[in-house]
C-alpha positions in Angstrom: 0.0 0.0 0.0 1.3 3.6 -1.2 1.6 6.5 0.9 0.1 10.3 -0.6 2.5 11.3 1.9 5.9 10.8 0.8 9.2 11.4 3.3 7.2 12.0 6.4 8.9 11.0 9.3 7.8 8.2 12.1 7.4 9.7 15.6 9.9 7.5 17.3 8.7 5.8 21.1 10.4 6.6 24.5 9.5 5.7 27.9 5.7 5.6 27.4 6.3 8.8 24.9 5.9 9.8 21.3 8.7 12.0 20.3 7.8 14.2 17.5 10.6 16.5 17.1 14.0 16.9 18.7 16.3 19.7 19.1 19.7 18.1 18.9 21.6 21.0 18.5 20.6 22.1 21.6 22.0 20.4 23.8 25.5 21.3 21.6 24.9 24.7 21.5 23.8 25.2 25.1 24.3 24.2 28.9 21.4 22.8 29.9 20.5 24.1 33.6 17.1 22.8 34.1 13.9 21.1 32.3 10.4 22.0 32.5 7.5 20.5 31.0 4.9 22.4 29.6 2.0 22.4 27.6 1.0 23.9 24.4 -2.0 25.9 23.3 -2.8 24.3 19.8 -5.8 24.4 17.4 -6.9 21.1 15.8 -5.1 20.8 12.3 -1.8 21.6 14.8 -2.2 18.4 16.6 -3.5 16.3 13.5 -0.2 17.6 12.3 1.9 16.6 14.7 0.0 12.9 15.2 1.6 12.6 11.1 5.3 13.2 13.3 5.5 16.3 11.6 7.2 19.3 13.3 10.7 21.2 13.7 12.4 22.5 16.6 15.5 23.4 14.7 15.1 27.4 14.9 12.5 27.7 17.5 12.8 29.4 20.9 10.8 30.7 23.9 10.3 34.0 25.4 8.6 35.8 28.0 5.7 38.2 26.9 2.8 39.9 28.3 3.6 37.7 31.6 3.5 34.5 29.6 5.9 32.4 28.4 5.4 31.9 24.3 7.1 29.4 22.0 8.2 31.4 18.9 9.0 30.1 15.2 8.5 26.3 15.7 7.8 25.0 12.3 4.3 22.3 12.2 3.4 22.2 8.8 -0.5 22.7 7.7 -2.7 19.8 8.1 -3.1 18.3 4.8 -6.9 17.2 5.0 -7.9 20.0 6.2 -9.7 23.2 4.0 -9.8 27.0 4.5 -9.5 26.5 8.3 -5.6 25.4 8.9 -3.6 26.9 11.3 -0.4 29.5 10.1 2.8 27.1 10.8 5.1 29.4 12.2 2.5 31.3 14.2 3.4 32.1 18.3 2.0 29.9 20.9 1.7 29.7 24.0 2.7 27.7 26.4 0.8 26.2 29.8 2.7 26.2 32.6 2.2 27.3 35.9 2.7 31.1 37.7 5.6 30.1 40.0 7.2 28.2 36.7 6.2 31.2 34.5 8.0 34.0 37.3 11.3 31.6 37.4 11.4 31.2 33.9 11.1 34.9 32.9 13.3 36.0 36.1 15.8 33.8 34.9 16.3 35.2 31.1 16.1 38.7 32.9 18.6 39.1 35.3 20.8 36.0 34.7 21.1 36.1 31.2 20.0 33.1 30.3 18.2 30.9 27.5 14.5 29.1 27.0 15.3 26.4 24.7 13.0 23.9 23.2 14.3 20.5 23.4 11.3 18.2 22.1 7.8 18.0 21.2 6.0 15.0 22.6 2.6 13.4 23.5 2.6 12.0 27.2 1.0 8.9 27.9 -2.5 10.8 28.1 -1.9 11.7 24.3 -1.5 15.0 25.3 0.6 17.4 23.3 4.1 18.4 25.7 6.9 20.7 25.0 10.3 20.2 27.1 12.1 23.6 27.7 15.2 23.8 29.2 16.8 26.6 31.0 20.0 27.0 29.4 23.2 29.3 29.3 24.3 29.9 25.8 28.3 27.5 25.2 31.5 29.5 24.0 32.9 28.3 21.1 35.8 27.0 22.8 33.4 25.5 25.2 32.0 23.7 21.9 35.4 22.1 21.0 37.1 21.3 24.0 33.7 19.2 24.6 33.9 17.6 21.1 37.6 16.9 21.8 37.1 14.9 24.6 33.8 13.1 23.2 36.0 11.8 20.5 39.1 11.1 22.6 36.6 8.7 25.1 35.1 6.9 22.1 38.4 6.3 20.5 40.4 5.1 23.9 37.1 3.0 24.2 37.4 1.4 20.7 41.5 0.7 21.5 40.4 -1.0 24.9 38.0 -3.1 23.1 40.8 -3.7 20.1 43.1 -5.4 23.0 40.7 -7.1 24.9 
């Protein structure tokens, strides 16, 4: 059987979740401080969407506004059953999480300096649509290599001890 749909990617499974889109670059790019979880406030054709495992994380980031925390220029294509009423895919949404989380969160980017960074859209065991942001302090670029130089040196010094057994 044929799919209309050609080159759209399976939503892989992890620990009683569906992972629909991963920022991998994140965790490069930035030192992860802390994880939330958080909700999303999406229309119908978004969450049809993302049941297809479509979405992208790759440019998207979070911000405080209006005392709310939004997600800003995550990618989740238009639904592709749906007529005049599909969503815009790179609107702003916002995200549910609670007060205390919200006052941190925005605190946090204000006087420390740091980063909200989307890490991945999921659905929770409920089938409920999840975002995890992470609190993160933006990595030097010697930061960057000095961590890929020791990455590699582990994995090869792991491959020799395995080579003489």
């Amino acid at each position: 059987m044929s799919s209309k749909r050609g080159g759209a990617k399976k939503a892989r499974r992890q620990a009683g979740r569906t992972v629909i889109a991963d920022n991998r670059k994140a965790r490069f790019n930035y030192e992860i401080e802390e994880s939330f979880e958080a909700g999303l406030q999406l229309v119908g054709t978004e969450v049809k969407s993302l049941r297809e495992g479509k979405a992208s994380l790759n440019e998207a980031y979070a911000t405080a506004q209006d005392g709310e925390i939004v997600l800003v220029n995550s990618y989740i294509p238009p639904y592709d059953a749906a007529s005049r009423s599909n969503h815009e895919p790179r609107r702003i949404r916002k995200l549910l999480l609670h007060g205390r989380q919200i006052d941190k969160l925005a605190g946090a980017v204000q006087r420390d300096g740091m980063t909200l960074v989307p890490l991945r859209i999921y659905f929770n065991e409920r089938g409920i649509a999840k975002l995890e942001l992470a609190l993160a302090r933006g990595r030097k670029t010697y930061d960057k290599r000095q961590r890929e130089k020791d990455r590699t040196w582990s994995r090869d010094k792991a491959r020799l001890l395995r080579e003489k057994g």
